[in-house]
Legacy VTK file of the C-alpha trace (Angstrom):
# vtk DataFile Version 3.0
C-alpha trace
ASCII
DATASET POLYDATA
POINTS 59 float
-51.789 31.830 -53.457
-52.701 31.792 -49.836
-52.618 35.018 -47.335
-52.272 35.047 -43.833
-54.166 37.795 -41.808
-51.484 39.500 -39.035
-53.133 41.549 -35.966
-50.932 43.450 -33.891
-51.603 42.646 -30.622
-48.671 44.119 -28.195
-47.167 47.474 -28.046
-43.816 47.753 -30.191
-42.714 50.645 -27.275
-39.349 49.861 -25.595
-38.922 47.140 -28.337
-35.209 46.171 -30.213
-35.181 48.293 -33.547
-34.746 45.641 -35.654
-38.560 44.158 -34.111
-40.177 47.685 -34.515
-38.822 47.900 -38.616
-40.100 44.461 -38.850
-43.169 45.353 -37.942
-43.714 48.189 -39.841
-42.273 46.300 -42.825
-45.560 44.050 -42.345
-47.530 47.143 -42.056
-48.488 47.207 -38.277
-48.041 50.744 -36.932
-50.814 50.201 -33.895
-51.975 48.065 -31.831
-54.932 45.869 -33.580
-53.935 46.995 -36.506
-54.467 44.275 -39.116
-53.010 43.336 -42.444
-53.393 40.874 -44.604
-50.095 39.332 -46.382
-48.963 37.001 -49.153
-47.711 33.639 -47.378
-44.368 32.908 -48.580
-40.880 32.589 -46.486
-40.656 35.934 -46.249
-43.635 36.708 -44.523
-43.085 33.885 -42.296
-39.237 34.781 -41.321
-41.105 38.236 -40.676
-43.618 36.802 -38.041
-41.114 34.406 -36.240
-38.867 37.450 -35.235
-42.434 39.171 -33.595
-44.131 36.087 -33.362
-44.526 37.068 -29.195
-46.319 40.393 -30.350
-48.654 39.127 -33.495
-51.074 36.621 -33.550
-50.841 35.015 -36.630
-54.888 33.583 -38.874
-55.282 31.974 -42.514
-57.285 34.882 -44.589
LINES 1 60
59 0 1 2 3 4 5 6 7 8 9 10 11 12 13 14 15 16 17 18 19 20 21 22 23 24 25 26 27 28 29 30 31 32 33 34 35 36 37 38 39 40 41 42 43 44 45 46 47 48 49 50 51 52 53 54 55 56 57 58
């Protein structure tokens, strides 16, 4: 199964909620934080709703 490497790359301060618990559903507390995740849907519903504040690399 393929992964997908996530890096956190803006600040989640002054964010909605429901961004900042998707983040920290992925595992990104900080910024360049980096975690490396299973690629299904779910992971990829997860990084279209902080797709502006992730940058997004095949592991």
């Amino acid at each position: 199964m393929a992964n997908v490497k996530i890096k956190l790359v803006k600040s989640l301060v002054g964010r909605k909620q429901a961004q900042i618990a998707t983040a920290h559903s992925l595992g990104l507390r900080k910024i360049g934080v980096e975690v490396v995740q299973p690629d299904n849907a779910a992971t990829q519903g997860k990084i279209a709703k902080i797709s502006h504040l992730v940058e997004v690399t095949e592991a």
